[in-house]
C-alpha positions in Angstrom: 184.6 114.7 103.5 186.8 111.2 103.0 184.5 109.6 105.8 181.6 110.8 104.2 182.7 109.0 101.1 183.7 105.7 102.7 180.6 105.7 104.6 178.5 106.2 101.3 180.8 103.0 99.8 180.1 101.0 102.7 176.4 100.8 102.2 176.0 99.4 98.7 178.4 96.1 100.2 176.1 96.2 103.3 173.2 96.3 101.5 174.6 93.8 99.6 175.4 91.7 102.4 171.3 91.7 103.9 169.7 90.8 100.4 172.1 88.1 99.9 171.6 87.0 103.4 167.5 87.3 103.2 167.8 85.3 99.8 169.7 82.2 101.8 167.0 82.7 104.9 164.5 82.1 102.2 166.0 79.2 100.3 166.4 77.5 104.3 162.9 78.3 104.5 161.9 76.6 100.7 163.4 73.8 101.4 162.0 73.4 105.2 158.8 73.5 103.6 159.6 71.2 100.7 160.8 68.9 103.4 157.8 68.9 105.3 155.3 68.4 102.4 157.5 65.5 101.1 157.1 63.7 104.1 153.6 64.5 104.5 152.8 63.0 100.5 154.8 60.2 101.3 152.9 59.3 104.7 149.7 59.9 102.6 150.2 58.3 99.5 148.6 54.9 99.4 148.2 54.0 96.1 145.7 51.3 94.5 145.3 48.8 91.7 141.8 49.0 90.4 141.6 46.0 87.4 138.0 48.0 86.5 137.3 51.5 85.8 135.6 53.3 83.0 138.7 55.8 82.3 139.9 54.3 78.8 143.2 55.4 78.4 145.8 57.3 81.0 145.0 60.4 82.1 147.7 62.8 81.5 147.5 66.0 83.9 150.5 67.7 82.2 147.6 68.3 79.3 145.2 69.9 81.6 142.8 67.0 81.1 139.7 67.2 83.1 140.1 65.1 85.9 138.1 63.4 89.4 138.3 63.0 93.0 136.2 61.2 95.5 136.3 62.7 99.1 135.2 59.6 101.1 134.6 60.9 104.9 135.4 58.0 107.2 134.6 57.7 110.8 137.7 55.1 112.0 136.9 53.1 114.5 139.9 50.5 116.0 139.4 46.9 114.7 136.6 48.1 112.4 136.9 49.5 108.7 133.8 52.0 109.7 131.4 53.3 106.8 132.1 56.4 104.9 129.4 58.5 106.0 130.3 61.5 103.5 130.7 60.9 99.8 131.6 64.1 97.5 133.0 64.0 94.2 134.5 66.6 92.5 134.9 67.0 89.0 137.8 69.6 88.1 138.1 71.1 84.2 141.0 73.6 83.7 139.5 75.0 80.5 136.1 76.3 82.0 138.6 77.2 85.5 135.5 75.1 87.3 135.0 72.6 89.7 131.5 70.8 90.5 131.2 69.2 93.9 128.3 66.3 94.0 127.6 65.0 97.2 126.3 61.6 96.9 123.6 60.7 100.2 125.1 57.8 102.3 121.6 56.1 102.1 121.1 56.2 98.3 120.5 52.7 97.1 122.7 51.5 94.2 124.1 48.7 92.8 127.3 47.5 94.9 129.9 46.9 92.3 131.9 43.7 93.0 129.9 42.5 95.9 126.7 41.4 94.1 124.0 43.4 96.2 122.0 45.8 96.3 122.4 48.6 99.5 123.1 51.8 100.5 126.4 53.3 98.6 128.5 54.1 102.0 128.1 50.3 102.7 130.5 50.1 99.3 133.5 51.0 102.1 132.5 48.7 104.7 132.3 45.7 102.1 135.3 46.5 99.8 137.4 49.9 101.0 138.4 52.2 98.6 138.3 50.4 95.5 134.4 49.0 96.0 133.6 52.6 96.7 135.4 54.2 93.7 134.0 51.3 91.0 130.4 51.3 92.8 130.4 55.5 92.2 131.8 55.2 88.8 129.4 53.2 88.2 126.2 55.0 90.3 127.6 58.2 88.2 128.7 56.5 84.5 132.2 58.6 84.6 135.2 57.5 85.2 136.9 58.3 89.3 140.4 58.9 89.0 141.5 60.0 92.2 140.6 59.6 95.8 140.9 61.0 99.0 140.3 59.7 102.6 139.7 61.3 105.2 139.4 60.6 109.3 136.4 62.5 109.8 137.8 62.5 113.7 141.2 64.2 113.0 139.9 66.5 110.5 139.0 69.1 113.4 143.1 69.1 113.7 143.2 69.8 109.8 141.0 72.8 110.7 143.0 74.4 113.6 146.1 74.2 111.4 144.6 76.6 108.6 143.8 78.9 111.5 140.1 78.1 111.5 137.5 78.7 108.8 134.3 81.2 108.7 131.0 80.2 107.1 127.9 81.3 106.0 125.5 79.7 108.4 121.7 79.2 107.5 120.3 78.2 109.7 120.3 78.6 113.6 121.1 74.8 115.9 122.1 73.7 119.0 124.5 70.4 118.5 126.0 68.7 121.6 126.1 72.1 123.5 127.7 74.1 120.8 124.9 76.7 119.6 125.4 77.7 115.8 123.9 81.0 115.1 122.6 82.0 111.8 125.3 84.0 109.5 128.8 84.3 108.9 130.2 82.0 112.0 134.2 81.5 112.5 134.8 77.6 113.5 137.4 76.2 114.9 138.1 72.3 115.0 136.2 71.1 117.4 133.4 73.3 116.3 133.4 72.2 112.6 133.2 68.5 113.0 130.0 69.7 115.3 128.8 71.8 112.4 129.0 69.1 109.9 128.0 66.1 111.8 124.4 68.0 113.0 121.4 65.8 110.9 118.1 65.2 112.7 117.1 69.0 113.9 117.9 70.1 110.1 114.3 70.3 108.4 116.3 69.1 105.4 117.6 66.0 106.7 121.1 64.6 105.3 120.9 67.4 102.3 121.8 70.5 105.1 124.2 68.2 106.6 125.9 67.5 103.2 125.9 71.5 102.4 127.6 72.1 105.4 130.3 69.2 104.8 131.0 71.0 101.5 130.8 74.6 103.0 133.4 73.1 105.6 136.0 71.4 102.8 135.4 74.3 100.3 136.6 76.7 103.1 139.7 74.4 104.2 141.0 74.4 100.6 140.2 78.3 100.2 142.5 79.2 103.6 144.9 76.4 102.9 145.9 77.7 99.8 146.0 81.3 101.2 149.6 83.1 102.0 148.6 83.7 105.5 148.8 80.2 106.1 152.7 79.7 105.2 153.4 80.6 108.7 151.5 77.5 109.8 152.7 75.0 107.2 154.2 72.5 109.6 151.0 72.2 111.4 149.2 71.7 108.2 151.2 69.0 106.7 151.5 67.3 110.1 147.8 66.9 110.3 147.2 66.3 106.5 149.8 63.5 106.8 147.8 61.7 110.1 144.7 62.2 108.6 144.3 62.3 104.7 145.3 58.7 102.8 145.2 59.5 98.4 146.4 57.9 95.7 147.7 61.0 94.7 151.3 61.1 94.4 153.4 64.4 94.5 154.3 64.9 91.2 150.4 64.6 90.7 150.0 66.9 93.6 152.4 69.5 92.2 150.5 69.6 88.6 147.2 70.1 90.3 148.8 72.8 91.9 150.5 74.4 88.7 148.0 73.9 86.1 144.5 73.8 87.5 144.9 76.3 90.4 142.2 78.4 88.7 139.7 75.8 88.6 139.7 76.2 92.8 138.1 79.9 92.2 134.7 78.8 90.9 132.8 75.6 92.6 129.8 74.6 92.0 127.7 72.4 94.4 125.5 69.6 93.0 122.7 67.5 95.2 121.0 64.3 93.9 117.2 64.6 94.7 116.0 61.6 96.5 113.0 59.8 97.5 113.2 58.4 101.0 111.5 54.9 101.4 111.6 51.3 103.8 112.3 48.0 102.3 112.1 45.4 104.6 112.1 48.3 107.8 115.5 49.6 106.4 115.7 53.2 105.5 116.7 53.9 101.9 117.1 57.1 99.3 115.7 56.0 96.2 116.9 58.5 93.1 114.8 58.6 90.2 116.1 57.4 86.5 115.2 60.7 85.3 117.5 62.3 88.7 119.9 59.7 88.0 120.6 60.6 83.7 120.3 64.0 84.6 123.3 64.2 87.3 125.1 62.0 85.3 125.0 64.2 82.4 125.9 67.4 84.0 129.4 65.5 85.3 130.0 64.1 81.9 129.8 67.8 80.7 132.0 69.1 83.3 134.8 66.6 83.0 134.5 66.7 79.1 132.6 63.6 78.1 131.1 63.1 75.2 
């Protein structure tokens, strides 16, 4: 009966002992991640000083002030800036828990901000980088672009693999560069997405299908990276964020986003600009109406709270 007892003492100070023990496993493990997303932000972070830019006064995310981002899709080539051939901007609001994601065509004519011309808007990059593109969409858009994010349209397959892979809603059935795409839900992995989104000429809809799927493609990134099942992959994911992803967001920025406007992520809506394509002098442009052009504008002034 006295060994019973000691034996029934014992296993409140073991128990003990594994809780305590699981608790230190999982502080190792907080701060192996923190680590490894510091570093990544940090290798990311490339900040920028615009002298234009139609935001008035500072934007304060700690108030839950609407806010954008331009995704600028950039195929890098060595001793050449390359063109960003995918433009999306997306306009967050915490108070409606929405975000709108506009893809802009690469061949819509526009003004050039700050290089005096007249061309297609993904020429904006080639001329000027990231700040030409963010003034010359502000200005294509009348609201203010707060944020950017570049991408290496090349290493995002490796973004892809390290969220495990994504599944989409395919609708329409291709063939691109001996990869066949059937029609429905479709699991991709890296190699297979870039494939996915890059497809333009056997799309009936031209650049429009290829910029659905370049938003089906993002949309599902930042669904599974943001899912728990991806925890176990989080060095992977940072590693490839950090090689291929350049923002001016830093990480306290990051980590309001996160805390604040995480409900926005469960409702996106997707925005296209109708356009008319056209030749001027045999080059190839998309032409958007003024009447195309006010209404777009206003339905992102709405959405990040413009008056």
């Amino acid at each position: 009966m006295k060994r019973s007892r000691k034996k029934k003492k014992k296993w409140p100070k073991v128990a003990g002992l594994i809780f305590l023990l699981l608790i230190i496993a999982g502080c190792a493990y907080g701060f192996s991640v923190y680590h490894s997303l510091t570093r990544a932000v940090e290798t990311m972070h490339r900040p920028i000083d615009r002298e234009t830019g139609k935001r008035t006064k500072e934007l304060t995310l700690s108030q839950d002030e609407p806010f954008s981002v331009l995704i600028l899709g950039v195929d890098e080539r060595e001793g050449d800036r390359g063109r960003s051939d995918t433009m999306i901007v997306l306009a967050v609001n915490p108070e409606t828990e929405s975000v709108r994601m506009l893809s802009i065509p690469r061949d819509t004519r526009t003004e050039i901000v700050g290089h005096g011309t007249t061309d297609k808007i993904n020429h904006a990059y080639a001329f000027g980088g990231i700040e030409m593109s963010m003034d010359t969409v502000e200005h294509f858009l009348d609201i203010p672009v707060d944020y950017y994010m570049q991408i290496n349209m090349e290493g995002f397959k490796d973004i892809v693999d390290a969220v495990g892979g994504i599944t989409v809603n395919n609708d329409l059935d291709f063939t691109y560069e001996g990869v066949h795409f059937n029609k429905g839900n479709i699991t991709l992995d890296g190699e297979k997405a870039l494939k996915y989104s890059r497809m333009r000429y056997e799309d009936p809809r031209g650049d429009y299908g290829r910029q659905l799927r370049q938003r089906q493609i993002i949309q599902e990134v930042i669904n599974e990276g943001a899912s728990v099942s991806t925890l176990a992959n989080y060095g992977d994911i940072f590693s490839a964020l950090g090689k291929n992803v350049k923002t001016n967001l830093a990480f306290n920025e990051m980590i309001e986003i996160q805390q604040n406007y995480r409900a926005a992520a469960k409702k996106v809506d997707q925005l296209t600009i109708e356009e008319k394509g056209t030749k001027i002098n045999g080059v190839y442009y998309g032409i958007v109406s003024d009447e195309e052009k006010l209404k777009i504008q206003n339905e992102m002034k709405v959405q990040l709270g413009i008056k």
